[in-house]
N, C-alpha and C positions, 0 to 999 in steps of 0.2 A: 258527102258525109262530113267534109273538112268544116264546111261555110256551120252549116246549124251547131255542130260543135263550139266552134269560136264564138257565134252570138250565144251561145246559152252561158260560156264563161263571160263574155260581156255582162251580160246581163245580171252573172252572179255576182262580179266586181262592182258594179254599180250598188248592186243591193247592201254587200257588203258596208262600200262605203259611206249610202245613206244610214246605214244601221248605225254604225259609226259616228256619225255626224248627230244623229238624232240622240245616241247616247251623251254625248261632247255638252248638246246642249239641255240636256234633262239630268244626269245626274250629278248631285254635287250643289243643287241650289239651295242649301241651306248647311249650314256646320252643325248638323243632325245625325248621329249617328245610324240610328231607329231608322230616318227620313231615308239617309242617301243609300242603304241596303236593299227599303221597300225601292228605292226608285233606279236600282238595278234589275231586279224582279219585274218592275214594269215594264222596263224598257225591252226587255228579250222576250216578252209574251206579246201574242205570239208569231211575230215574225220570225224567230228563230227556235225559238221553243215553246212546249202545251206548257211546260210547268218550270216554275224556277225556285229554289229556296235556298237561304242565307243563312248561314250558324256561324255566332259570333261564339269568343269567350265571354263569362259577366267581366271579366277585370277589361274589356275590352268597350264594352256598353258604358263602364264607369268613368273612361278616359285612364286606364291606368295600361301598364305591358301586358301584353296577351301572355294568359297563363298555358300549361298545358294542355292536351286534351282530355289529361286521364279524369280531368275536376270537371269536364262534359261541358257541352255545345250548348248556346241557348237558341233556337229557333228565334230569328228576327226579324225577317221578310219571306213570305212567301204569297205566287201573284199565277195561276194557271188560266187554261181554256175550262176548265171545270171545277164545280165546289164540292166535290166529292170526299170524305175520307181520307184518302190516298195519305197525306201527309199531317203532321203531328201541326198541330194552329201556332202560330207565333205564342213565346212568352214559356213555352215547355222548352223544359231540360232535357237534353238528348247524350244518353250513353252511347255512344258506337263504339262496337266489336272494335278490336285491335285491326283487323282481318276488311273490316268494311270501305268501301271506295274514300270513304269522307274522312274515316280517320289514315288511312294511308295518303291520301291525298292532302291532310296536315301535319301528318309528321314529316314525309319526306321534304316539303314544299313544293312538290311538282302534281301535273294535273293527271288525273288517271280518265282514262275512256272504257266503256264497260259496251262494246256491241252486243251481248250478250246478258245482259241485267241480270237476268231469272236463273241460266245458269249459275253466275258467280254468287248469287245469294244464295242458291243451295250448297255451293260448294263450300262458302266462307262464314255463311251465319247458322247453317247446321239443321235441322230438322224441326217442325211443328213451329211454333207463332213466329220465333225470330226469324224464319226465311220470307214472313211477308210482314216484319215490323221494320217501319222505315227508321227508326229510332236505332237499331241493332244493324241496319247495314242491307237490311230487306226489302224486298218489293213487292207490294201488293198483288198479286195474279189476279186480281179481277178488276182492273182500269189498265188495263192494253198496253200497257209501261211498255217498252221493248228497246230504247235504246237510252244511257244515262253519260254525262259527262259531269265529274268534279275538278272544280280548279279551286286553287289556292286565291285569297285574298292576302296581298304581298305587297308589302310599300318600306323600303328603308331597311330593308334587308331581316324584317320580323313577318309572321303569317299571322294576318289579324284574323282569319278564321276560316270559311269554306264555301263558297257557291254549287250548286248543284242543277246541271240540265237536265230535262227530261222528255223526251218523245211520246206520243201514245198515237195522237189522231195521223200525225205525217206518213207517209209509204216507210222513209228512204233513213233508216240510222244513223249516226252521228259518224263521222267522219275524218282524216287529222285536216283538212280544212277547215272544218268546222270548229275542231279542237282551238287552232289559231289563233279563228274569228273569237269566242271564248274567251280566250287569254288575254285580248286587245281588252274586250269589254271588262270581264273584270280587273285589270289591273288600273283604268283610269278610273274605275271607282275603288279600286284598293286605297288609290293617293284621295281620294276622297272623303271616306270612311277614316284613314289615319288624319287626315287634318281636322276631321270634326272629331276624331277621339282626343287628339293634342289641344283644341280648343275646349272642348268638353274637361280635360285635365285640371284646364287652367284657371278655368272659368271656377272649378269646383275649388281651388286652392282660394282664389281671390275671395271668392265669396266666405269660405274659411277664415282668411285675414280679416276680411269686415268683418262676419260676428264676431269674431273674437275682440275685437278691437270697441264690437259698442258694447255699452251699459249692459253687463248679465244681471246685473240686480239694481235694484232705485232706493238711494237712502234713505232712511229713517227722517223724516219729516212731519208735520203737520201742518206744515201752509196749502200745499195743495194736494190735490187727489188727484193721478196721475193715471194715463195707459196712453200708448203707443204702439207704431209701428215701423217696420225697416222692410221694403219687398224691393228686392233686387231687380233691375233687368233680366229680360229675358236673353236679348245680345251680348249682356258682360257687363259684371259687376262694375259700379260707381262707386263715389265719393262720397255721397251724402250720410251725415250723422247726426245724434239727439243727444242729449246730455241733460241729466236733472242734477242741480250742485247744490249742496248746503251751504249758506254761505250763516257770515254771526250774525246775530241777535233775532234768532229766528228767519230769518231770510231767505228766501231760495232762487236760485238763477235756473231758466230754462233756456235751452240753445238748441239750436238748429242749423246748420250747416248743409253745403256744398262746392264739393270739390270739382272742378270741369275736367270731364276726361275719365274713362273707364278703365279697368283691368289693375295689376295687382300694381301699377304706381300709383293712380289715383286713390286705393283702400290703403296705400301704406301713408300717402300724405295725409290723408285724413286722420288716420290713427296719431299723426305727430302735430296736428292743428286740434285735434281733441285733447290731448295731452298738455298743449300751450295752454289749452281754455281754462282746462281746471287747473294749471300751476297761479295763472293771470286770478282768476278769482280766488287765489288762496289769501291773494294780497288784499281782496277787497277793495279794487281801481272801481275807479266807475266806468260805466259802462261804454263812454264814448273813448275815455282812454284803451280802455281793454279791445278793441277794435283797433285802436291805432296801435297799439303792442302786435296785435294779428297781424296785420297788416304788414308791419315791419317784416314779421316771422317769414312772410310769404315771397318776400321781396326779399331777403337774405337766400331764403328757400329754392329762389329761381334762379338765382345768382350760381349759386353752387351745380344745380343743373345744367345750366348753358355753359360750364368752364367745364364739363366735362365729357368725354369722348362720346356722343352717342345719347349724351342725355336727353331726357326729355323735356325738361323743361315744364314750368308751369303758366299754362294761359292763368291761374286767377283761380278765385274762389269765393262762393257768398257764405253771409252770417248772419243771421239775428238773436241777438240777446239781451235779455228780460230778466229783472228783477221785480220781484214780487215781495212787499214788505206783510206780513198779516196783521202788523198792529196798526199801523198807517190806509193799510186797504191801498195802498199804491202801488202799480208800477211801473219802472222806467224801461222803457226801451231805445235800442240805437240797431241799426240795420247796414249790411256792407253789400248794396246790390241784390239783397233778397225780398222775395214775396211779402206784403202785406200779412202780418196773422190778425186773425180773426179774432172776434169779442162775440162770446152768443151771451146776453145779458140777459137778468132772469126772469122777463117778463115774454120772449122769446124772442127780443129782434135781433138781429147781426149785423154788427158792424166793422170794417174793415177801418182799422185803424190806420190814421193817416201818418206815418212815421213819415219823416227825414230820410229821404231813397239811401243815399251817399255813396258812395263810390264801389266796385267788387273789390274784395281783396287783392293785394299786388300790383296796385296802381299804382299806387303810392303820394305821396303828396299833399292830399286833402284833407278835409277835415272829417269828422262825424259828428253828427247833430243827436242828442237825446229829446224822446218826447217822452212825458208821465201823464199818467192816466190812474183817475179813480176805480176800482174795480169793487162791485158792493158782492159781496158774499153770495157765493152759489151763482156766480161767473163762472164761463169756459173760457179759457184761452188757447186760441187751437193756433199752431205752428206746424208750419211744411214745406217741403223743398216742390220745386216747379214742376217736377215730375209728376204731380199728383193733379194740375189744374192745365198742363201743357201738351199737348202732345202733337203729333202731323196731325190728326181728323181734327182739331180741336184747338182754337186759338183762345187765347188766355182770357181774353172778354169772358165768351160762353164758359171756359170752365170756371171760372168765379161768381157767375150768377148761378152755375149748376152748384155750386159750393157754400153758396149761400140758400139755396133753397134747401139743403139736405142739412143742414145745418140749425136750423130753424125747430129745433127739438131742446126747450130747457133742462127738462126734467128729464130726459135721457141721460144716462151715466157718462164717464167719459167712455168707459171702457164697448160701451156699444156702439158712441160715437164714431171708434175708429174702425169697429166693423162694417156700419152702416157707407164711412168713405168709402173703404178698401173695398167692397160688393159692386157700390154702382158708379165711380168713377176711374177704378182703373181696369183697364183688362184685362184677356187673359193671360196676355205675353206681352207687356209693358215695353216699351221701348226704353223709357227710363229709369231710373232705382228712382223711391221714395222712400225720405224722413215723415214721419206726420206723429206730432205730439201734442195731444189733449188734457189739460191741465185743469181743473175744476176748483177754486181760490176757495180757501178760507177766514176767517178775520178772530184775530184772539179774541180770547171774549176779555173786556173791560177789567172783569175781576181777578182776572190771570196777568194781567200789569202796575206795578207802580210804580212812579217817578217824585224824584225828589229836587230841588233846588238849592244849592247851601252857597253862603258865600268864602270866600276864600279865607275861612280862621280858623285853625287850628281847635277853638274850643268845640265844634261841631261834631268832631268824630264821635264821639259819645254819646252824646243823644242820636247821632248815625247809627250807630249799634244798634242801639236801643228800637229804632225803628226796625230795622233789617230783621230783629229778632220778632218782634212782633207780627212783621208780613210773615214773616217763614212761619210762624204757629199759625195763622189764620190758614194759610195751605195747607196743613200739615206736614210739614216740615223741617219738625226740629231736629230731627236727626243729625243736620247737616247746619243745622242753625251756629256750632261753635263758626264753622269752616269759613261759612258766607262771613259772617264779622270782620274775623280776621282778613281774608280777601278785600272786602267793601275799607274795614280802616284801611287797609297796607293800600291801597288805589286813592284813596280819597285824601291821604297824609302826603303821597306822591304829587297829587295836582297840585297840593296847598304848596308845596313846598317848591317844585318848578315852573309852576303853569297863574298866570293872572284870570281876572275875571271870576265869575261864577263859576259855578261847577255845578254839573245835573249829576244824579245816582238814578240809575231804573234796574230794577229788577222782574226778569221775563220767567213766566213759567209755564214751559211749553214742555219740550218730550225733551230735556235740560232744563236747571237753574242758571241762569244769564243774568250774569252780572255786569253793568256798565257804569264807566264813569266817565264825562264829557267835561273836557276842557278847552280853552280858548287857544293854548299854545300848539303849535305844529310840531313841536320836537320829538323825537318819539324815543321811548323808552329801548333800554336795549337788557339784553339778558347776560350777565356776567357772574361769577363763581369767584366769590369772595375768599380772600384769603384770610390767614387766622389773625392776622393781626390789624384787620381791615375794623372800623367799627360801622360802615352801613356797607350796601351794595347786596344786601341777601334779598332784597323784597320781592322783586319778580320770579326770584331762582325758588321762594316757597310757595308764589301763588302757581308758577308751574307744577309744583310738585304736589301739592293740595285742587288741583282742579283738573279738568279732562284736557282741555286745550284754553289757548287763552291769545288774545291778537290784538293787532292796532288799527283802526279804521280811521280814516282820513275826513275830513268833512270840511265844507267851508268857508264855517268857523272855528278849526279846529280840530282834533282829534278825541278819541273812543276808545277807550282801554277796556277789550272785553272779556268776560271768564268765562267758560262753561262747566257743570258741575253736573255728574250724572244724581239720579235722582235715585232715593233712597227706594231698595225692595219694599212693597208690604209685606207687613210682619205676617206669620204663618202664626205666632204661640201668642200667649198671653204675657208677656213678660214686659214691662212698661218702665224699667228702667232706664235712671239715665245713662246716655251713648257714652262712651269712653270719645275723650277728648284726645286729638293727637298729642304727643311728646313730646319735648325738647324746644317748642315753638314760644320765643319772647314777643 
């Protein structure tokens, strides 16, 4: 009687430990919360059990600390020998009794065995439906239930929620062997479920810090017509970002970016290489400079990383950025190790334009190359990070001729443009984040420009007026026609007076009045607050105060002293009086 005894405990320790073993390498293959519960449930049906089911907290599904239970269970996995009834479907919220196995078995943290099921459900959930609603602590009486274990889901010294065994087709009840074997299995998916809730946490934060960190709105412009997109990994938020910039005299910079390396360093450095971009274009550098200012940034940026305990450090990062002139129809671009963008020109072909590669950001060292490009009206200019033409199935060749074939739509807006990508190039669970920004060019129209040429003589500014006045009434304009004068003399008296050569005046009117004046000297004006006994030095301190903003643009031959002037309401009444002139102004 000795001998068949000891083989049948053989035999159970073997089983054991293959159960074991098969669990070790099935659950936990993915940082899924959802996944690694279902893949509890699988693993114990049914070699060990007819029926298995999983009730999580929601703060627990979310990645955040398990709440109580009195705010209920949500059903997350469950995996039997049959599809019957018996149990409430994944995704329902489950009240349990004070009283029921699931909820004793999460508040205390220990596991409860119920050899008797059908008893304690009359005894503890009461009379009529709750003694066979499994939701209240019940059990069905018509699917053969007859023996139940609940064990706590326990990692870190918090109960991330509750497992539940179930018997029906076996002879033989549950067990405290059994009990054990139980407690082994879920507790290695305890540490499971908590690493894909802490990842799941983290991921939701990061991704947090990027939106927040890109464009919630796109300014006010009229050169392009603009839509985009930002779709995260599925593995962990990246680096990559887009940026639409106003820059003077109607101008607009589009950028693109990425940052190598995921999770919340990657979303924070990006946030502080966006923030360079637009301080860098506030200045109005050109385009190969403002790359090498990044550049710098990034190699200052790493620097500070590797002197510190545990940093991380930065491998590097890509850039491209474009300016788009709308009176010129030009734009320039310069590139830091990033993708080729696109040209879909409006007859419908597509061309990848051949920039200057130059180096990724934090290399340091080298140069960057600018290339310009004509862009005729009712162009797209599509920009994107690698993520979007690169992936494991798919080497960059094919994704760029698949990107070029979908692409091959003029007359497509931008905004469906980027629907059309995001549908059939990326999947459904990206391995990498994607920027992708669609830009559709406009060209001032002719009659919304004038330019003037004067030589450098004092007697000019008057008949300067005199013009200035004139273009502002053909716009409709007058409103503001004292302001522009005085702006246009107080710029044009300044060039005469520091600056050699000719001097150009143009006046932009777009969604502002832009005023320029172009001289030969490089010196650049500065802003000072004259004192009372000073007799000049107020000119710049009234065209700031008389205009929206106002700046120095570099060029060269020269420099660009420009205004902007917001543009007068239309009138609601009939009243056609003239405007009240400002005060005090000599």
């Amino acid at each position: 009687m000795g001998e068949p005894r000891v083989g049948q405990l053989a035999v159970a320790a073997r089983q054991r430990l293959e159960l074991l073993y098969e669990a070790s390498m099935r659950i936990g293959s993915t940082l899924d919360v959802t996944r690694t519960a279902q893949e509890l449930a699988d693993v114990a049906v049914p070699r060990f059990a007819d029926h298995v089911t999983v009730d999580l907290p929601d703060s627990v599904l979310r990645g955040d600390e398990p709440t109580d239970i009195h705010e209920g269970l949500r059903r997350t996995a469950i995996h039997g020998i049959t599809a019957g009834r018996a149990f409430r479907p994944p995704g329902d919220l489950l009240n349990y009794l004070p009283s029921a196995p699931q909820a004793r078995c999460f508040t205390t943290g220990h596991p409860v065995l119920e050899p008797d099921p059908h008893a304690a459900a009359g005894e503890l959930a009461g009379e009529g439906e709750l003694a066979g609603d499994p939701a209240c602590g019940g059990i069905p009486p018509d699917h053969g239930i007859h023996s139940l274990m609940t064990v706590p889901l326990r990692a870190r010294g918090d109960t991330l929620g509750v497992a539940s065994f179930y018997r029906c087709a076996r002879a033989g009840a549950f067990e405290e062997d059994d009990l054990s074997l139980a407690e082994e299995l879920v507790a290695r998916a305890a540490v499971c479920i908590d690493n894909a809730r802490r990842y799941t946490h983290e991921h939701g934060l990061a991704l947090a810090l990027q939106r927040s960190l890109l464009p919630r709105g796109l300014p006010e412009q009229h050169a392009v017509e603009v839509a985009h997109r930002y779709l995260p990994a599925q593995s962990g938020v990246g680096g990559d970002w887009f940026d639409v910039i106003t820059l003077s005299s109607a101008r607009v910079a589009l950028v693109v970016g990425d940052v190598v390396g995921h999770g919340l360093h990657a979303a924070a450095t990006m946030g502080r290489l966006r923030t360079a971009v637009q301080n860098f274009s506030a200045l109005d550098l050109p385009v190969d400079e403002l790359l090498a200012h990044l550049d710098d940034l990034v190699n200052r940026l790493d620097e500070e990383e590797s002197t510190e305990p545990g940093g991380h450090g930065l491998i590097g990062a890509t850039c491209l950025y474009a300016v788009y002139d709308p009176v010129s129809r030009r734009c320039t671009m310069a590139r830091a190790g990033h993708p080729m963008p696109a040209l879909i020109h409006p007859d419908g072909t597509v061309e990848f334009l051949d920039l200057p590669a130059g180096p990724p950001l934090g290399l340091g060292g080298l140069p960057f190359e600018t290339a310009e490009f004509e862009v005729s009206p009712g162009s797209q200019l599509v920009l994107y990070t690698d993520g979007l033409i690169e992936d494991r199935h798919r080497d960059i060749d094919a994704g760029l001729e698949q990107l070029r074939r979908l692409l091959a739509h003029p007359d497509r807006p931008p905004e469906q443009t980027c629907q059309a990508l995001a549908a059939a190039m990326l999947p459904a669970h990206p391995g990498d984040d994607v920027a992708l920004l669609v830009a559709r060019t406009h060209a001032l129209d002719a009659e919304r420009h004038a330019s003037w040429e004067l030589p450098a003589d004092p007697t000019v500014v008057s008949s300067m007026r005199a013009a200035v006045t004139r273009q502002l009434a053909d716009w409709g304009l007058e409103d503001i026609a004292f302001t522009t004068e005085l702006v246009a003399s107080e710029l044009i008296t300044n060039a005469i007076r520091h600056a050699a050569g000719p001097i150009q005046v143009r006046l932009l009117h777009d969604h502002a009045l832009i005023c320029e004046v172009s001289d030969t000297s490089s010196t650049s004006p500065r802003l000072r607050r004259a004192s009372s006994t000073d007799e000049g030095g107020r000119g710049l301190f009234l065209i700031a105060q008389l205009t929206r903003r106002w700046g120095v643009r570099y060029t060269s031959n020269g420099k660009v002293i420009w205004t902007e002037q917001s543009l007068p309401k239309p009138s609601t009444t009939d009243d056609h009086s003239e405007p009240a002139r400002p005060s005090h102004v000599c």
